[in-house]
N, C-alpha and C positions, 0 to 999 in steps of 0.2 A: 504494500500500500504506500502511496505515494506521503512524505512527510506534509505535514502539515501547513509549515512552510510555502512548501510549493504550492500544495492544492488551492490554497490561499492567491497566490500570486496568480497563477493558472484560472483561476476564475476570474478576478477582477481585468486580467489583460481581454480573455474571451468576450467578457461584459462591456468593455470600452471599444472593442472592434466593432460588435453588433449594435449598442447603443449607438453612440457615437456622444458627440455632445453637441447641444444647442446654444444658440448667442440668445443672451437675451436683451440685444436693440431691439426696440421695434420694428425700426425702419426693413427687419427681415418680414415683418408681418403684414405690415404696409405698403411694400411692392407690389404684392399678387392683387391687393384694392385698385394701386392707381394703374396698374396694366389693365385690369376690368372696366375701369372709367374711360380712359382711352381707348378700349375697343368698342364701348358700347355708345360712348357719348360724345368722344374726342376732347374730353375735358381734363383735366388735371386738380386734384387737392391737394392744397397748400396747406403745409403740418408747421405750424408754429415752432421757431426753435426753442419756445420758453413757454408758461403759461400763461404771460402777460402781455405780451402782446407780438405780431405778424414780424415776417422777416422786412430790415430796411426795405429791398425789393416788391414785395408786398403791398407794402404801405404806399409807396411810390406807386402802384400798378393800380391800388384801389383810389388813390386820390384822382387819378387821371380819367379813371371810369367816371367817379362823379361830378366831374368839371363838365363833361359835355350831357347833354339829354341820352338817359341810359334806355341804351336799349333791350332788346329781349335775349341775346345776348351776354352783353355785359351784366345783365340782373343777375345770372348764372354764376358767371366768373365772379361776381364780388359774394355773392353766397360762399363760395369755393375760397374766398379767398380771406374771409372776413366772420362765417357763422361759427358761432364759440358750440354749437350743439356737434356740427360736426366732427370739432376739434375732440371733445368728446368722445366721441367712438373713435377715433384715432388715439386717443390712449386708452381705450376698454381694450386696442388690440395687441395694445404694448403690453397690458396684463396678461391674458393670455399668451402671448410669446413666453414673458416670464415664469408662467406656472409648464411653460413646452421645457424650458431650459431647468428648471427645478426637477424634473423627474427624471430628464436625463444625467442628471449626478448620480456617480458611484454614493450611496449610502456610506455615511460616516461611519467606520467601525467602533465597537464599543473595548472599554479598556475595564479591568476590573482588577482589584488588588486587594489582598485579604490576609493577616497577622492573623496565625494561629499559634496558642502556647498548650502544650498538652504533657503537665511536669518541667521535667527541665528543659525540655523539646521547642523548639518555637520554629514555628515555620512560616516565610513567605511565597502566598501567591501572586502571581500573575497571570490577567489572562485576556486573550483577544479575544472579540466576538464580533462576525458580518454575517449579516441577514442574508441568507443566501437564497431565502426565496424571491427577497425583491431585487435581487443581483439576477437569477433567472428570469425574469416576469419585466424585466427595464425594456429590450425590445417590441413586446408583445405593450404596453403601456406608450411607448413613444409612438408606437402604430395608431393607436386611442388618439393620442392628444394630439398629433398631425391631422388627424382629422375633424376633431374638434376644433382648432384652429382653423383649419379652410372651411368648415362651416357657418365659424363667427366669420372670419374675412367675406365668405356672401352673402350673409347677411346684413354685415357693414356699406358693403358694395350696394346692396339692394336700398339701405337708409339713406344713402348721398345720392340713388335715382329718384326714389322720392322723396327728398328735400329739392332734389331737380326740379320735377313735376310743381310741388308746388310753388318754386317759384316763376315757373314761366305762367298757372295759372293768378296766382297774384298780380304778376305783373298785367299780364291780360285784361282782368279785373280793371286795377288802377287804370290804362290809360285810356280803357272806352268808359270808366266814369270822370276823367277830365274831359274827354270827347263829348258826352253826353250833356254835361254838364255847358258845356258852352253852350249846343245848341238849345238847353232848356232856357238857357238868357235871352237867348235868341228871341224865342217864344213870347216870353216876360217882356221884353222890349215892346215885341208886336201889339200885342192887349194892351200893356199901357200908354203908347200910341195909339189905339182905338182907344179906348178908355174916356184920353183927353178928349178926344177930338169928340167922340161922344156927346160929355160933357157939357162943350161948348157948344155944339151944335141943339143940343138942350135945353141950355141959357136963352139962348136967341131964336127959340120957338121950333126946329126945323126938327125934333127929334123927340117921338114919347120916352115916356116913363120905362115902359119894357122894356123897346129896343135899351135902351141906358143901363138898367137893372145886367141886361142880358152880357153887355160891353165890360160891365163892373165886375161880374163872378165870371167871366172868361178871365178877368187881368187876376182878381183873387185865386182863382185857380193854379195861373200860373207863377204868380211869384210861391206857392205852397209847392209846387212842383221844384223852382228854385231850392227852395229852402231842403227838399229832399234828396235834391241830385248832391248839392252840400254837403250831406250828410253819409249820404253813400259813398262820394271823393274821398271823405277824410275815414271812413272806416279802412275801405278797399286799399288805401294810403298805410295805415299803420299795418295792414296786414302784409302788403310786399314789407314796409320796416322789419317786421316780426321776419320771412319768409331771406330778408336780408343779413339780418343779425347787427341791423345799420340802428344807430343811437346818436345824442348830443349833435355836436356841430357836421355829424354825416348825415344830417335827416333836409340840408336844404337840395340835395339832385332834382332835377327836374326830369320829363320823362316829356315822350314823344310827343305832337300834337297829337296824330292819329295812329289805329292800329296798322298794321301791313294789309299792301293789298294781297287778294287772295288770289291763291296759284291759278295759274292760267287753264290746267284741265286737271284731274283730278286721278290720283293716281289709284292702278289697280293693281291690287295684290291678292292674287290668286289662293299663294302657296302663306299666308300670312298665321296661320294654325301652325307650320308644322318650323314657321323660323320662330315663333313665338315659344313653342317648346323648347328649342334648342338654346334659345338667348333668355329666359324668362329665368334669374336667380332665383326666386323663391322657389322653384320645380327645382335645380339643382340645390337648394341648400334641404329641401326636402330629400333628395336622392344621397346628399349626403351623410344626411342623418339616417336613414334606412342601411346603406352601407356600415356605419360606424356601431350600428343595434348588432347587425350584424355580427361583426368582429366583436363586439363587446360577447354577444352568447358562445362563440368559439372559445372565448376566456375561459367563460363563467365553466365552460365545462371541462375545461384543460385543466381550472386550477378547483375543481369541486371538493376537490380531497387534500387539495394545499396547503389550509388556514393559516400552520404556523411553522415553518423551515428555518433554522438557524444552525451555522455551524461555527464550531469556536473550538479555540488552542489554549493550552493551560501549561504554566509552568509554574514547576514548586523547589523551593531550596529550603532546606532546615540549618539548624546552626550547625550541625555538625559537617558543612558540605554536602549534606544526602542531595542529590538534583534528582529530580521528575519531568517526566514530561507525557500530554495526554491531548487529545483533542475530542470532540464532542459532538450531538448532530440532536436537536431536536425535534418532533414529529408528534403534531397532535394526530391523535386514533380516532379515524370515524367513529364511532361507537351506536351514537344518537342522530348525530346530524348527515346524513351523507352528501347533501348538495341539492336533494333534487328540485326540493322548491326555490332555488337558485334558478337553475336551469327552467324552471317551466315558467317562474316571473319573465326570463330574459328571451324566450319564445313567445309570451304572450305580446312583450314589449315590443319585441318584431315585428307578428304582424300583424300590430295595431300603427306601426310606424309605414307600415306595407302599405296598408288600405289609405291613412293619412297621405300619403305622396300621391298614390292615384286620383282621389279624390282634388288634391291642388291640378292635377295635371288636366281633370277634366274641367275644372274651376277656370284654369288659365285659357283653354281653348273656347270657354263661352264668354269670359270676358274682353277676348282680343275681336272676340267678330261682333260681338256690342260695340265694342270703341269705334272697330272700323265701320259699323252699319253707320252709326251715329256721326262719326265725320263724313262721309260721305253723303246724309241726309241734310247735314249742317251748311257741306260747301254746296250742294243742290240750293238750297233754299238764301241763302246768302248771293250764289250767283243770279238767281230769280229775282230777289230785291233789285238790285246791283245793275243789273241789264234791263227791267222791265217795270219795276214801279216806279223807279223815282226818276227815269226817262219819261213816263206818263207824264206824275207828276208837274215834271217842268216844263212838260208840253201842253198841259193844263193849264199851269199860271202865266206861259208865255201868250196864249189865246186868250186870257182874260187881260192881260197888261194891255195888248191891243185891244178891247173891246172898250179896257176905261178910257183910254186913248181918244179913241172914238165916242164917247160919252154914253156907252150903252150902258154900261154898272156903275155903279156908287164906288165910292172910295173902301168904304165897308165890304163890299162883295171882293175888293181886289184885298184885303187884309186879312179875309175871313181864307183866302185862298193862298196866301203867303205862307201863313199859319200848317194848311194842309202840307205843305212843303216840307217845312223843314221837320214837322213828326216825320213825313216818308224820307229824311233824310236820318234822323233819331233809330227810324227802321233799320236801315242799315250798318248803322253802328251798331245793333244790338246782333244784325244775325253774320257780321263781322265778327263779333265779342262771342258768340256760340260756339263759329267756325273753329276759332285761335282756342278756347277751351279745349271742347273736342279735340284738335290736334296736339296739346300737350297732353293731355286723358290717352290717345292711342300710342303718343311716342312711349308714355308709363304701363300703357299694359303690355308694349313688345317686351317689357323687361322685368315687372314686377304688377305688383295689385293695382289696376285705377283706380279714382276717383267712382268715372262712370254716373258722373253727375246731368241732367237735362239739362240744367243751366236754371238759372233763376227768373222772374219773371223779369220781363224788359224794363228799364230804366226808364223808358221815354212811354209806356204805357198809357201812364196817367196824359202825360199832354199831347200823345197821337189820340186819346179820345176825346179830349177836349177839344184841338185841333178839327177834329173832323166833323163833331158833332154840331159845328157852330157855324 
């Protein structure tokens, strides 16, 4: 039998071949996120070198975004570049690195020393002791927490796609209620121009009471319509803030007059189920975790009869120079327990982790052809506004400019028609503001969970029905 000695060295060498050891930077656990970001989004996170604040570079990059009117775009990158949430899961991944590099250590041996006097006799021990089951079981453990780790990393990956999502929805939001909001002025101008003119024409006999009434709760209407688009601005406003991570003297950026126009034709994606499968994190961090159950009940039944594995060397001197030497091997005895409710917990765990993955997988293929039904329903009806109502429209009020022209209508019939305009102008910022949701909803279900929201009721509702009713 091989001394004690050796056996000892002979394992711990075995054990550092197969183990190996792990770093514990982060930045080893942080590469596999930011290669996932650039293949899915082309973006990059920016990992703070401190926890106080962004690299010089950074800061520079983010100033310069907010100096000009940010766009949808740059709303992204200063997310990326500036959200303290994200920053966040980039260090939950440095913890997990650290608990990957903690298990790949060789186990500290243990030392033990012990004065025995027995008469005139006294003797000292010494003695080593290594956990040699968890010397065995390091490999089969580092297989565990590597995949634990690539599970957090897509899951991490999957949190900075939807922190993506929502903020290209935010921004959306934000700049079709500054959009909105203009033309509900617009509106408000108009009625209080009829209003006056009302008014006056009233004074001086030319105008009843009704008509007056009727000129007064259209201008009421619309400044209440005002006061809402307001209200909606500055909500939709603090939510890109929030969706930014943007605070104090970063809160004065401005943002675009209007949304983007909408793409010219409308793209088809046939095979869009089966790239969504393939690119959708949450299906692979589920697949991962089905794998890792897996391997975890290959353990469970490897080491069923393992519990407790120790082996250790002993050495003894007496006063009289007597020397000893002995080694040791501990081994709890099934007796009672033999593992098996081990084993049928870590089967059950399976395949209830089995069905859980299938179930995301058929989840994911009915929410990718929602998204896309719903953009595709959204730019249909956006391009319909866009080409065919508000071309009416201005072919309406350009036939009535000629008719007041001509003195065939009133001033009032030409204001009550201005009116009708710029609601069907309000229309189209809204089924723009649909469009642009929708396409940030389908970009987030090719990758992870959408929204899959309708959209809210329109902004300019209230004063296209005012508008039109009058």
């Amino acid at each position: 039998m091989r001394p004690p000695r050796s056996l000892a060295w002979a394992a711990l060498a075995a054990t550092a071949v197969l183990a190996g050891c792990a770093t514990s930077s982060p930045d080893t656990a942080i590469a596999p996120v930011q290669q996932q970001l650039r293949q899915h989004t082309g973006a990059t996170l920016a990992r703070w070198p401190d926890a106080q604040a962004p690299s010089p570079e950074a800061r520079e990059r983010l100033r310069t975004l907010l100096a000009a009117p940010l766009t949808l775009d740059g709303a992204v990158e200063v997310a990326l570049l500036h959200h303290r949430g994200l920053q966040a899961s980039l260090a939950d991944l440095g913890v997990t690195q650290a608990e990957l590099a903690q298990v790949t250590r060789l186990p500290n041996p243990g030392f033990t020393f012990s004065r025995t006097t027995s008469g005139e006799e006294i003797e000292w021990e010494r003695g080593l002791h290594l956990n040699l089951g968890r010397l065995l079981l390091m490999p089969l453990t580092r297989t565990l927490e590597d995949h634990r780790l690539a599970q957090q990393q897509a899951q991490t990956t999957l949190a900075v796609v939807t922190q993506i999502a929502g903020v290209r929805r935010a921004w959306v939001e934000a700049v079709a209620a500054e959009e909105s909001l203009r033309y509900l002025r617009q509106v408000h101008d108009a009625a209080e121009a009829g209003a006056e003119l009302a008014r006056r024409m009233a004074q001086a006999g030319n105008f009843n009471k009704l008509a007056l009434a009727r000129e007064q709760s259209f201008e009421a209407d619309a400044l209440l319509n005002v006061a809402r688009g307001e209200r909606a601005r500055d909500a939709s406003r603090e939510r890109l803030n929030r969706a930014l991570g943007l605070w104090g003297d970063q809160l004065g950026y401005t943002l675009p007059e209007r949304l983007p126009d909408l793409p010219a034709t409308p793209t088809e994606q046939p095979d869009i189920e089966s790239r969504a499968l393939a690119q959708r994190l949450d299906v692979q961090a589920a697949k991962t975790a089905t794998a890792q159950t897996a391997r975890a009940l290959g353990l469970t039944r490897t080491t069923r009869f393992l519990n407790v594995l120790e082996v250790g060397a002993t050495r003894s001197v007496t006063n009289d120079g007597h020397r000893s030497r002995a080694w040791e091997v501990g081994l709890e005895l099934p007796l009672f327990d033999w593992g098996d409710a081990k084993v049928a917990r870590a089967e059950a765990t399976y395949t209830a982790s089995l069905h859980r993955t299938a179930a995301i997988a058929i989840d994911a293929r009915s929410e990718v052809r929602e998204a896309y039904r719903h953009w595709r329903h959204a730019w249909d009806i956006a391009r319909h506004v866009q080409t065919a109502v508000v071309p009416l429209k201005k072919r309406i009020h350009d036939e009535n400019l000629l008719r007041y022209n001509g003195m065939l209508i009133g001033v009032f019939e030409l204001l009550a028609d201005a009116r009708a305009q710029i609601a069907s102008v309000n229309s189209a910022i809204d089924a723009r503001r649909e469009f642009w949701l929708a396409d940030a909803d389908l970009q987030m279900a090719m990758l992870g969970r959408p929204t899959l929201s309708a959209g809210a009721a329109p902004a300019s509702s209230t004063a296209a029905d005012a508008g039109g009713g009058h």
